[in-house]
BATORPA-207796 format. One record per residue (C-alpha): residue in one letter; chain; x, y, z. Coordinates in steps of 0.5 Angstrom, whole numbers. Each point is the difference from the previous one (the first is absolute). Layout:
REM BATORPA-207796
residu, chaine, X, Y, Z
a, A, X, Y, Z;
...
***
This chain:
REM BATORPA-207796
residu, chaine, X, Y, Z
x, A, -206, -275, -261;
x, A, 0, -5, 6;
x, A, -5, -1, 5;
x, A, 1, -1, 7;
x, A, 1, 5, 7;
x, A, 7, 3, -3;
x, A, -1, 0, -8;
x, A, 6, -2, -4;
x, A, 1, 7, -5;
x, A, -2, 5, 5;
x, A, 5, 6, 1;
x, A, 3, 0, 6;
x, A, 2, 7, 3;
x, A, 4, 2, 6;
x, A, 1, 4, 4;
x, A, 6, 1, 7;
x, A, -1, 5, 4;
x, A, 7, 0, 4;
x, A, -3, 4, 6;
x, A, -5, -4, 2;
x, A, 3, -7, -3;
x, A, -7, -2, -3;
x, A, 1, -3, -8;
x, A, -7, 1, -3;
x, A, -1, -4, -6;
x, A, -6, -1, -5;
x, A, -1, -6, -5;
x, A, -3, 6, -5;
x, A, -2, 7, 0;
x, A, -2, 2, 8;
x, A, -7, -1, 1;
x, A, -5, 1, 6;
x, A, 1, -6, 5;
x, A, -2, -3, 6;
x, A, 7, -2, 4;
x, A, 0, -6, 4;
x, A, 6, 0, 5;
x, A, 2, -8, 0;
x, A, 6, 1, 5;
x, A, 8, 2, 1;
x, A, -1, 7, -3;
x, A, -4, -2, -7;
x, A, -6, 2, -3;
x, A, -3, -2, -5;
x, A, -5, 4, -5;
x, A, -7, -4, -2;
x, A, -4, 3, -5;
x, A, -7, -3, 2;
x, A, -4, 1, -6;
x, A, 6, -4, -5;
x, A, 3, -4, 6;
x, A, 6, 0, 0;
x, A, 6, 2, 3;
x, A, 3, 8, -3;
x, A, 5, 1, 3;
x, A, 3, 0, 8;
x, A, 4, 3, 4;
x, A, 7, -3, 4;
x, A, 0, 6, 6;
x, A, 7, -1, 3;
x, A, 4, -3, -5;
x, A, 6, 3, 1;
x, A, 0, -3, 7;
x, A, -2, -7, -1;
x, A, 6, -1, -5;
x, A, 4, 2, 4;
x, A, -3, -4, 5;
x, A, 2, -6, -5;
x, A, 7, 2, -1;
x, A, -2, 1, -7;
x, A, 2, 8, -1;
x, A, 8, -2, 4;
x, A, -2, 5, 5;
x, A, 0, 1, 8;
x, A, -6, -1, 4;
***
């Protein structure tokens, strides 16, 4: 495998909740994380110890997608 931040051939897993509009996604199985909010709703999960990104969040996916004109829907 790969090494880097993001290491090619991890699992990445997902997760939308609808209700709140946060994707929450892992590169391999979730794992205890530090969250470092880098700006317009992402955050991302750094494991301190193995440095390098596990995962991130997107809050407010839904809206910013919209606000792209990219779902075809009303503002």
């Amino acid at each position: 495998m790969e090494k880097g931040i993001i290491p090619k051939g991890e699992n990445v897993e997902w997760d939308y909740d609808d209700g709140a509009d946060v994707l929450y996604i892992s590169f391999g199985k979730p794992k205890p994380a530090i969250g470092v909010d880098v700006g317009k709703g992402v955050i991302l999960r750094y494991d301190e110890k193995e440095k390098k990104i596990v995962g991130m969040t997107i809050i407010g996916l839904k809206g910013m997608l919209v606000d792209l004109d990219l779902l075809g829907e009303e503002k």
